[in-house]
KEMAR-995388 format. One record per residue (C-alpha): residue in three letters; x, y, z; residue number from 1. Coordinates in steps of 0.2 Angstrom, whole numbers, plus 5000, padded with zeros to 4 digits. Layout:
+------+------+------+------+-----+
! rest !   px !   py !   pz !  nr !
+------+------+------+------+-----+
!  Ala !    X !    Y !    Z ! NUM !
...
+------+------+------+------+-----+
REM end
This chain:
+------+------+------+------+-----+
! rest !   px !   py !   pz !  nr !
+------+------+------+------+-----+
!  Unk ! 5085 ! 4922 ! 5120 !   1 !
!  Unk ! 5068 ! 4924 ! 5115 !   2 !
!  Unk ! 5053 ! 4938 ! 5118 !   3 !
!  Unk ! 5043 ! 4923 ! 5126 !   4 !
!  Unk ! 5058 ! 4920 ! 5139 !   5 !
!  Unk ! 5058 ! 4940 ! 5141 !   6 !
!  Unk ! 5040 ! 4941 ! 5145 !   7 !
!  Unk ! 5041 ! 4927 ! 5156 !   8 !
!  Unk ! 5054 ! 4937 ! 5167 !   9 !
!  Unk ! 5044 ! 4954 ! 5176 !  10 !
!  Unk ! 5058 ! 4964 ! 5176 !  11 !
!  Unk ! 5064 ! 4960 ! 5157 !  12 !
!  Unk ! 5046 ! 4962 ! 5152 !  13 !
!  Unk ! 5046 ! 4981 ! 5162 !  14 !
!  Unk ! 5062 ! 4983 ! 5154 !  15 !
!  Unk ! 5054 ! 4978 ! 5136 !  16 !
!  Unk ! 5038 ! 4988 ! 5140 !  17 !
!  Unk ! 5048 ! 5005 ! 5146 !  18 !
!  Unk ! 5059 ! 5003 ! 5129 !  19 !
!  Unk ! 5042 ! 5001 ! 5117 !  20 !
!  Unk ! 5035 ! 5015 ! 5123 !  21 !
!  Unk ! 5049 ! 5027 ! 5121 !  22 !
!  Unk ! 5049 ! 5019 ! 5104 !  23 !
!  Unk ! 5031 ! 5024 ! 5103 !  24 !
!  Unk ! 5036 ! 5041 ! 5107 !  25 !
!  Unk ! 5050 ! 5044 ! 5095 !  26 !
!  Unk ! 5038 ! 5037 ! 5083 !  27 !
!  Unk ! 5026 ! 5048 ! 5085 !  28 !
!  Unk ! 5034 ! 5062 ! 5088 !  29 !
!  Unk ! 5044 ! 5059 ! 5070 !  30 !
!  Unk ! 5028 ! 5060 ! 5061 !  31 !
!  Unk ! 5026 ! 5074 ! 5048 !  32 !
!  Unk ! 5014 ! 5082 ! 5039 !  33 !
!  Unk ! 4995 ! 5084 ! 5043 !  34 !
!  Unk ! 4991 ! 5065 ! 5045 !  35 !
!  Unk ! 5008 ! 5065 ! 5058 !  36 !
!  Unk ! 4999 ! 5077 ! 5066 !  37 !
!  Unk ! 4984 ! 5072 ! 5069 !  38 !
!  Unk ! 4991 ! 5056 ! 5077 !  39 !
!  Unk ! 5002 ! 5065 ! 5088 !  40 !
!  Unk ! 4987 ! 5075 ! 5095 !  41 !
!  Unk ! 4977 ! 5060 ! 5097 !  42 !
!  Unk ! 4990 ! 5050 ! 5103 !  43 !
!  Unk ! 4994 ! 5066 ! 5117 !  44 !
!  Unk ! 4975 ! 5068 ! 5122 !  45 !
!  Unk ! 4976 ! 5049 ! 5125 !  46 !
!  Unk ! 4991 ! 5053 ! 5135 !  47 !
!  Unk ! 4983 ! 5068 ! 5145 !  48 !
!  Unk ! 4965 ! 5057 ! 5147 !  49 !
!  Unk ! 4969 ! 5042 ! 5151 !  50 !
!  Unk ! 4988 ! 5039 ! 5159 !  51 !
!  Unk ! 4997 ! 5023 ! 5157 !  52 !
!  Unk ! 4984 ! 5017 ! 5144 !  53 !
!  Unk ! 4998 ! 5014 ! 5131 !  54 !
!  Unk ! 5008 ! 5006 ! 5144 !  55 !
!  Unk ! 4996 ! 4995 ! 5150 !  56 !
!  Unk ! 4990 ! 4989 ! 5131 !  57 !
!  Unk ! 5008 ! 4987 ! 5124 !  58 !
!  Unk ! 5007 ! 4974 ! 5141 !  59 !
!  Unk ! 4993 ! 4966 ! 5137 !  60 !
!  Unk ! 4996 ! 4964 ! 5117 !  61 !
!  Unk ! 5015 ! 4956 ! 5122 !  62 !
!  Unk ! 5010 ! 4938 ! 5126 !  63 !
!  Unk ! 5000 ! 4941 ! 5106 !  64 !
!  Unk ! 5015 ! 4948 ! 5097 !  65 !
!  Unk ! 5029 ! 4937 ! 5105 !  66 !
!  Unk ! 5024 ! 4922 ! 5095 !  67 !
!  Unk ! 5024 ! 4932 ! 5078 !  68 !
!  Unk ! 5038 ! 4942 ! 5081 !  69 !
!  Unk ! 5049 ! 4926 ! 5090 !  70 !
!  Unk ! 5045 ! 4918 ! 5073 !  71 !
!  Unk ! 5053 ! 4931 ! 5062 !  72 !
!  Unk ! 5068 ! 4936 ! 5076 !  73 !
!  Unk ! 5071 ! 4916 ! 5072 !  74 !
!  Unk ! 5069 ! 4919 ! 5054 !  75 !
!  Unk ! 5080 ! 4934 ! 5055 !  76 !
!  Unk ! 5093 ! 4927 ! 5065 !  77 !
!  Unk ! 5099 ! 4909 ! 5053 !  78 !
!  Unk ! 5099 ! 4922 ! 5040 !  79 !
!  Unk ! 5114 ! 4930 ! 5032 !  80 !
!  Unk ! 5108 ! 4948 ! 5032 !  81 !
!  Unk ! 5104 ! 4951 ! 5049 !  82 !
!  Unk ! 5088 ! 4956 ! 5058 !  83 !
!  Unk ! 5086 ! 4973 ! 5054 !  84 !
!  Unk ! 5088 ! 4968 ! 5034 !  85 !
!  Unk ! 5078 ! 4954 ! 5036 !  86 !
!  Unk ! 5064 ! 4963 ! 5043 !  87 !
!  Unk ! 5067 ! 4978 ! 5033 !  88 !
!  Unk ! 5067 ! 4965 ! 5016 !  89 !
!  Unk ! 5051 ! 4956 ! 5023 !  90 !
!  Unk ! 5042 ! 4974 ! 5032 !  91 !
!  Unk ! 5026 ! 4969 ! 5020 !  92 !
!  Unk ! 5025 ! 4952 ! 5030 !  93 !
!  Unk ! 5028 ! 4955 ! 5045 !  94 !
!  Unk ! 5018 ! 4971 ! 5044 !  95 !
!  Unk ! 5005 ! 4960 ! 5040 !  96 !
!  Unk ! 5008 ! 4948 ! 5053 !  97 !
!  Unk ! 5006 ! 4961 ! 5067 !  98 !
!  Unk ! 4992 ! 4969 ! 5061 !  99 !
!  Unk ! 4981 ! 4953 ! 5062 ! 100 !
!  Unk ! 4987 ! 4952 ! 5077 ! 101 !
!  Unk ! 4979 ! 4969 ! 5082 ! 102 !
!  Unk ! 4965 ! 4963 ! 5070 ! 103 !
!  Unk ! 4960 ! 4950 ! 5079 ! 104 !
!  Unk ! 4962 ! 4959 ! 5096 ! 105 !
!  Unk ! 4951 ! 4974 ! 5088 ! 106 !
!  Unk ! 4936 ! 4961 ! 5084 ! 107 !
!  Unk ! 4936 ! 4955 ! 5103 ! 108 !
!  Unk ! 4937 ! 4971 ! 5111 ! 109 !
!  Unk ! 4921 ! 4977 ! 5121 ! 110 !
!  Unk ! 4927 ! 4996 ! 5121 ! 111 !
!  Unk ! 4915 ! 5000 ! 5107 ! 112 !
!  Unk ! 4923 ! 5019 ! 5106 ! 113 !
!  Unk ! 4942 ! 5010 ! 5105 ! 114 !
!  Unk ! 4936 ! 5000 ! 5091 ! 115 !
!  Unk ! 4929 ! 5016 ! 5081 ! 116 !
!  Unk ! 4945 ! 5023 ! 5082 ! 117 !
!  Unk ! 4956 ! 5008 ! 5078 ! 118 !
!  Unk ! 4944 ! 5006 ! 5062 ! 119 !
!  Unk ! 4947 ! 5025 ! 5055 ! 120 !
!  Unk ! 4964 ! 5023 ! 5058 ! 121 !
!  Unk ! 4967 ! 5003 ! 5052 ! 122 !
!  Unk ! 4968 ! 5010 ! 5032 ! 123 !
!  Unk ! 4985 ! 5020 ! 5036 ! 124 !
!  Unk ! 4989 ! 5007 ! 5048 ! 125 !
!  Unk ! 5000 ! 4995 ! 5037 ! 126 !
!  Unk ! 5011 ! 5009 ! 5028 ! 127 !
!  Unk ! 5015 ! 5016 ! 5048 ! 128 !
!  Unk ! 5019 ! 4998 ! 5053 ! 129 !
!  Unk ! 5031 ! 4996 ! 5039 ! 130 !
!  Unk ! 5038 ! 5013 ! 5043 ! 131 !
!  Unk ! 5041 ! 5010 ! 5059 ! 132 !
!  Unk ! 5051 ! 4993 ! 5055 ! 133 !
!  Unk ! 5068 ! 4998 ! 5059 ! 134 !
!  Unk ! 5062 ! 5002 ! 5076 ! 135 !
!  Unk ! 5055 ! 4985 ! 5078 ! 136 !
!  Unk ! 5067 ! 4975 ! 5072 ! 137 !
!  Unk ! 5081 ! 4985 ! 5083 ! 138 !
!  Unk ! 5067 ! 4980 ! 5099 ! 139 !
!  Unk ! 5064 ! 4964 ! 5094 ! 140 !
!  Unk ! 5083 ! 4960 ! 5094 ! 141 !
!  Unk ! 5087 ! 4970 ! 5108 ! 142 !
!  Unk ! 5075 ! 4962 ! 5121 ! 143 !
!  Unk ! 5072 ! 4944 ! 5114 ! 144 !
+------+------+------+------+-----+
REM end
């Protein structure tokens, strides 16, 4: 199975949706010191302001991460370590690979505030990807 075929199923892309955001969450919420909190406040004002927004982005970014992530899960899979080593052994790339992704995404977006916010944040945002690469290799697996 595939994240293309699991996006192309409504139910298995709810299912996907529903398990990135508590991913999200757990994320977040695992975030320490005074950058960790920061984010979580942002990322809880969001929340309060604006409900469902995560939800409806992680929706609407899916159909631009599948091919990337489908390309490692492949990679991953006719390896010998296993996805979550692979991914872990190749976080820098695949890192990488998301966030131009989100990039590009970024440099088309009309929401002028959004794209402020997503510039101040963009510096950290590799070292968080690559932190959070456990978590998305276990997703990846699990729902493609």
């Amino acid at each position: 199975m595939s994240l293309a075929e699991t996006i192309a199923d409504p139910d298995r892309k709810q299912a996907l949706i529903t398990a990135a955001m508590t991913e999200v969450e757990d994320e977040v919420s695992g975030l320490g010191g005074l950058k960790g909190k920061a984010i979580g406040v942002g990322y809880n004002t969001v929340k309060k302001l604006r409900p469902g927004f995560f939800e409806s982005n992680i929706e609407r970014m899916l159909p631009m991460f599948v091919p990337v992530l489908d390309s490692r899960l492949t990679e991953a899979r006719s390896s010998d370590a296993g996805v979550e080593s692979y991914f872990a052994a190749n976080a820098d790339a695949v890192a990488e690979d998301l966030l131009a992704v989100t990039d590009k995404r970024a440099g088309e977006a009309n929401n002028k505030a959004a794209v402020k916010v997503y510039e101040k944040l963009r510096g950290g945002a590799k070292d968080q990807v690559v932190a959070a690469m456990p978590r998305v290799a276990r997703l990846a697996d699990v729902h493609g």
